[in-house]
N, C-alpha and C positions, 0 to 999 in steps of 0.2 A: 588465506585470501589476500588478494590482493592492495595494497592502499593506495593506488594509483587516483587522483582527486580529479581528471578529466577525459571527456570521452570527446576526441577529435573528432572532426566530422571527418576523415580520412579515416580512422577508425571505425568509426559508428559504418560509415558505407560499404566498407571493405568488412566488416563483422569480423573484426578482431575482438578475439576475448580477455582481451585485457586492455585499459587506455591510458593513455600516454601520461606522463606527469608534467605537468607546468606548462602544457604545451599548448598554443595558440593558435586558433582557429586561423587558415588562409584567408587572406582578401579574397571576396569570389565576388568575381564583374558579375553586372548585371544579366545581360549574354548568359553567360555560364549556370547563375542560379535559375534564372527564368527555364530551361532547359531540362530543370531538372524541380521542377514546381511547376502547377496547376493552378493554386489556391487562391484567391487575394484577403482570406479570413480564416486566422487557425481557431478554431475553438476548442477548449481548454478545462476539462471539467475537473473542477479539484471539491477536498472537504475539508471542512477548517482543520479539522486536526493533522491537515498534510502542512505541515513546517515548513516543508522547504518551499514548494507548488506557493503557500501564502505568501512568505517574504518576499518571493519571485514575483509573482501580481504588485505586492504594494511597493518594491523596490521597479519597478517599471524596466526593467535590463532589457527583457523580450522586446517587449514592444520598439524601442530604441536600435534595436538589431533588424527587426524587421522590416520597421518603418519605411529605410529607403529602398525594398524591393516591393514597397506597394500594397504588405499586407499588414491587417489590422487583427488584433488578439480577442477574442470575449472568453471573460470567462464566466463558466456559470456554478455554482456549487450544490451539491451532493451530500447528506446527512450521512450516505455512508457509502462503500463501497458497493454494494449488490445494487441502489440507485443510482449509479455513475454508471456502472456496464449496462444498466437499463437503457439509458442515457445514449451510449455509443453505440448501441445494438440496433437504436432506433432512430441513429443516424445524428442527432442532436447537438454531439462533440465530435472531434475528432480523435482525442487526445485525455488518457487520464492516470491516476496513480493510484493503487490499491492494494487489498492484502495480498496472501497466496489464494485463499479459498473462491476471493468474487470471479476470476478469470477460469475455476476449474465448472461452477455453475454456468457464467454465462456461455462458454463453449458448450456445454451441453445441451442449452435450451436456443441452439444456432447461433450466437452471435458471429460475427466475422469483423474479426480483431487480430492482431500479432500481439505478443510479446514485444518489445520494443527494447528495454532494460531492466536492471532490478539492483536493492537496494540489499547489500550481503548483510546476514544474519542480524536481527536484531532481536533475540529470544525475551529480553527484558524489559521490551514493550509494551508487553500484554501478561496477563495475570487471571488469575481466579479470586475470588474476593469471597469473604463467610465473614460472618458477626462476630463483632471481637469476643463473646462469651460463649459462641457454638460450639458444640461436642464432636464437631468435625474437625480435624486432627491432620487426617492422610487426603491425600486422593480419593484413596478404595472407600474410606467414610461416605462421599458423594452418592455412592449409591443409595436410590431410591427417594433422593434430594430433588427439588424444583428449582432447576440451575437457567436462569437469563442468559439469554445471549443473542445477538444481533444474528438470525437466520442466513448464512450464505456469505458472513464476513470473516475475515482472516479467524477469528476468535471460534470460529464452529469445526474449523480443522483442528486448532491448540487443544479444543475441550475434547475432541473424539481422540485424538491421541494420547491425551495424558489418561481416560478412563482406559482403553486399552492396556498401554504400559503400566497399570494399575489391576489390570485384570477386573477391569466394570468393562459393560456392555454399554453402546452408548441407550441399547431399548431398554435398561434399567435404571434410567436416571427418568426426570420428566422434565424436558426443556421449556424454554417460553420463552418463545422469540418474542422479545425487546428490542426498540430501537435504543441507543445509547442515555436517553434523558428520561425516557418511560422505565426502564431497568434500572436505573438511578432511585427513581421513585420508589417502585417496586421492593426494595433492598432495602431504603428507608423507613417502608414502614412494616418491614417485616413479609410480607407476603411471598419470597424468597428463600433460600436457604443460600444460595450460592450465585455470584455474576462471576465470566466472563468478557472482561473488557480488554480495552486497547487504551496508552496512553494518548492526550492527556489526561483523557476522563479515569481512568486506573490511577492515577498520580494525586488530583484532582480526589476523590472517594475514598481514598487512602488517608487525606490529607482532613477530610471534612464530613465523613462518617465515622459509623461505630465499626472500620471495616480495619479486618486482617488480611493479610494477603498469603494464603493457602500455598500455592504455587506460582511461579511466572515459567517462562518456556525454555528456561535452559534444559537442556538435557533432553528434551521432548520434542519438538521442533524448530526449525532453524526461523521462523517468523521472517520470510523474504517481503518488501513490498516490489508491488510492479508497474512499472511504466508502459500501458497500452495503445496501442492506433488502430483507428479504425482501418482494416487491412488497404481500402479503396486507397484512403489518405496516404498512406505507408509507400505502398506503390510509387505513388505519383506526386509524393515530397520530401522526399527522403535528403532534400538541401533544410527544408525547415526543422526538420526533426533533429539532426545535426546541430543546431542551431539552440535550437530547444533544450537539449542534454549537454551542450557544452557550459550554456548559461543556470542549469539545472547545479551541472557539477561546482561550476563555481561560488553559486550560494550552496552548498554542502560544504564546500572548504571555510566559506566566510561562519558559518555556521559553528563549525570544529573550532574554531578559533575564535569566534564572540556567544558564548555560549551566553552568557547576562544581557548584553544587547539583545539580540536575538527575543531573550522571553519578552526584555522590557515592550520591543516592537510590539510582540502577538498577542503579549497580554490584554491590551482594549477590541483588541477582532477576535480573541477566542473567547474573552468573557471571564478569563480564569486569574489567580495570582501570576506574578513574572516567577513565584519561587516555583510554585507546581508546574508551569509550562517548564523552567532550565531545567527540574528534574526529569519531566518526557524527553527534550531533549539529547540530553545525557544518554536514554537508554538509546536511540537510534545512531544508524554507524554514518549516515550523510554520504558515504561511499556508491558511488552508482557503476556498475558494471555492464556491457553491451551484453544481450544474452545470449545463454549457451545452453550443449549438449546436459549439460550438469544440473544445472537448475528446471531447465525441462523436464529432466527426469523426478527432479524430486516433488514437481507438479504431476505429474505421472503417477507416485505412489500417492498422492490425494485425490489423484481421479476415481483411481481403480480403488481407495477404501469408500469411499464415497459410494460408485455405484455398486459394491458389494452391499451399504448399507440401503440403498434405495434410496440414499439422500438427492442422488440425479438417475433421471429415468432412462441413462443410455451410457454405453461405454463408449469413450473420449479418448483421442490420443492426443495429448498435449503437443508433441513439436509438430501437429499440422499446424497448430496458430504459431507461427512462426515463419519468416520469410526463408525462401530457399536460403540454403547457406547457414542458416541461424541455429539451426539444431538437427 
């Protein structure tokens, strides 16, 4: 994969799949962007455990880029991703960043969004978590275990595939959809056998439970995140979004290179140590890529296990969320 650290807006427009390195956005006259914009308010839906989406808000870059073509940023935030796509589906945002799983549910249940970008593999994100003294070993162990996890978040794809690749059923385990701080609890005091999270709270529970870490998703999943638009927005601003993924990319590069900063920043907005955020950090690749035939696809074999399991009540073809040209 690529390490290319910017997505030009000459890029981003032209749906090149790959972006440029070092490379600097054009002056674009007023005339020119207005032409290619509708908007005078992007709105912006992130969750605190998006790193970059936070630093971006409290480093203020966006809004300063915007500023002199007239439009103003809000942003609002999201416990998790299946309430973000809630969020866009119902018009709310325009704009957000999420696992692989939240964008294969919410297409199901009609959202109308694109694909926009995405973030190459970050298998070491995410984890399965068991009692440091549990007699669960393997994967295939999990069977007939009451395993946490956030319903419809990147983590419900990670846990259906490693039970597969383990030869578990995922209807042989017993799930309990948890939201991330209620499945915290949950594990705490026993009432679990096993969570499914996501860094930082995986980093975070690692650090400040009685928790082992069973698996994370190397080998199992590539754990893509993704930058979505509300299709209508997409359309009709495709100079903001430019904009938006340029300034994206480049707090992903400052990121790659102040990894200490960085926590010390997040640590009072996430609530967490600066040491447990640097190691979330760490596992993410900060690398954003324009999206492609490729990663659609492999949104594709999450549709099609999905609706094999009944987990969504319709079959999906993922590069219709996708602007022409895109997939």
């Amino acid at each position: 994969m690529s390490g290319h650290s910017h997505l030009t807006r000459r890029a981003f427009l032209a749906g090149v799949g790959a972006s440029l390195a070092a490379a600097t956005l054009p002056v674009v006259s007023r005339s020119a962007f207005a032409a290619d914009t509708q908007t005078k308010e992007f709105r912006i839906g992130y969750q605190k455990a998006a790193n970059t989406l936070v630093l971006l808000k409290s480093h203020g870059t966006l809004e300063k880029r915007l500023a002199p073509q007239g439009i103003t940023v809000k942003w609002t935030e999201f416990p998790a991703g299946p309430q973000l796509l809630e969020g866009l589906n119902v018009g709310a945002i325009d704009f957000g960043y999420v696992g692989e799983a939240p964008p294969v549910f919410a297409q199901a249940a009609g959202a109308n969004f694109v694909y926009t970008a995405y973030e190459i593999p970050t298998p070491h994100a995410e984890g399965i978590l068991v009692h440091q003294d549990a007699p669960i070993k393997t994967l295939a162990d999990l069977k007939g275990k009451k395993i946490a996890l956030n319903k419809g978040s990147d983590v419900h794809w990670f846990l259906v595939a490693a039970l597969q690749k383990n030869g578990v059923k995922y209807s042989e385990i017993q799930p309990v959809y948890l939201a991330p701080a209620d499945a915290r609890a949950a594990f705490e005091r026993g009432a679990i056998d096993a969570w499914a999270i996501w860094d930082p709270f995986l980093e975070a529970a690692k650090g400040q439970t009685n928790a082992r870490l069973l698996a994370d998703a190397e080998g199992i999943v590539s754990h893509h995140q993704f930058f979505l638009s509300a299709r209508p927005f997409a359309q009709q601003n495709s100079a903001v979004l430019a904009i938006m993924m340029d300034e994206v990319a480049k707090e992903g590069t400052w990121v790659r290179g102040h990894y200490a900063e960085a926590a010390a920043q997040l640590a009072p907005i996430q609530g967490l140590d600066a040491s447990v955020i640097e190691a979330g950090l760490r596992h993410y690749a900060h690398i954003y890529e324009p999206i492609d035939a490729g990663v659609l696809a492999e949104q594709q074999r999450i549709a099609d296990t999905f609706s094999e399991l009944r987990l969504i009540p319709t079959k999906i073809v993922t590069k219709d969320a996708a602007l022409p040209g895109k997939g």
